[in-house]
Structure formats: structure tokens, C-alpha cells
C-alpha positions as CSV (number, residue, x, y, z in Angstrom):
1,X,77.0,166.4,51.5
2,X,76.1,170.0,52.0
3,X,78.0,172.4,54.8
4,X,75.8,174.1,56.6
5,X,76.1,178.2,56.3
6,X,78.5,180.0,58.6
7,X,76.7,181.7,61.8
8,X,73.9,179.1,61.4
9,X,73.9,176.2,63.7
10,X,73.1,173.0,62.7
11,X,69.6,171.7,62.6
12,X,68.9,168.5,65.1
13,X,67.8,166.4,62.2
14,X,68.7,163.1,64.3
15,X,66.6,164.0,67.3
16,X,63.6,165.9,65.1
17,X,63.6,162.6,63.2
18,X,63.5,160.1,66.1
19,X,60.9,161.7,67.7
20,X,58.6,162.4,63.8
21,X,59.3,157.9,63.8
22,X,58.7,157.4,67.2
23,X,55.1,159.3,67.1
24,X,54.3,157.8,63.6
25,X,55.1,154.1,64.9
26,X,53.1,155.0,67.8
27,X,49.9,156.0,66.1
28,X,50.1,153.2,63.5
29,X,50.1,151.0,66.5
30,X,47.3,152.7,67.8
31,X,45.7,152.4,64.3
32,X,46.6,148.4,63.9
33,X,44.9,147.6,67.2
34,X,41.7,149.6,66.9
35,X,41.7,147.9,63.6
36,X,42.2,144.8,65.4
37,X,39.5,145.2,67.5
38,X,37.1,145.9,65.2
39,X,37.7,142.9,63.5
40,X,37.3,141.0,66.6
41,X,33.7,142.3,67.2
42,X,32.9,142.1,63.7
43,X,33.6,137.8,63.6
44,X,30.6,135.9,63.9
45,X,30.8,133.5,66.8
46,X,30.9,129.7,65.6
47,X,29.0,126.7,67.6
48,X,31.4,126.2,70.2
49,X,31.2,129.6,71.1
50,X,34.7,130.8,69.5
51,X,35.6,133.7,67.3
């Protein structure tokens, strides 16, 4: 593993990259139930009046 430089400080990489997964899992989510949806609306209804 690499030391970071004297004088710098150290980058957050834990927080920065909690945060990047958070907001990715949260718009696929977002994604996966619009998807969802549409798929819904889309199915034909059968005789007994189900999807």
C-alpha cells in the first residue's frame, strides 16, 4: 500500500465511497421499480380479472 505524501492529508476514501454506493444503490432501486411498474401496466389482464 502506498503512503500518502507529507503535508497532504489523507483523502476520506471510506466516507466518499459510502456515500458514491449509497446513491448508486438508491437510484438502481429507483430504476428496478419504475421498471417494475412498467411491467405491471404493460401485463394483459386474464379472465378473472388478474395480472
Amino acid at each position: 500500500m502506498t503512503k500518502p505524501k507529507p503535508g497532504k492529508p489523507a483523502p476520506k476514501t471510506g466516507e466518499t465511497r459510502e456515500d458514491r454506493l449509497k446513491a448508486a444503490l438508491k437510484a438502481n432501486m429507483g430504476r428496478r421499480k419504475a421498471q417494475a411498474r412498467a411491467r405491471a401496466e404493460d401485463k394483459p389482464l386474464d379472465n378473472k380479472g388478474k395480472r
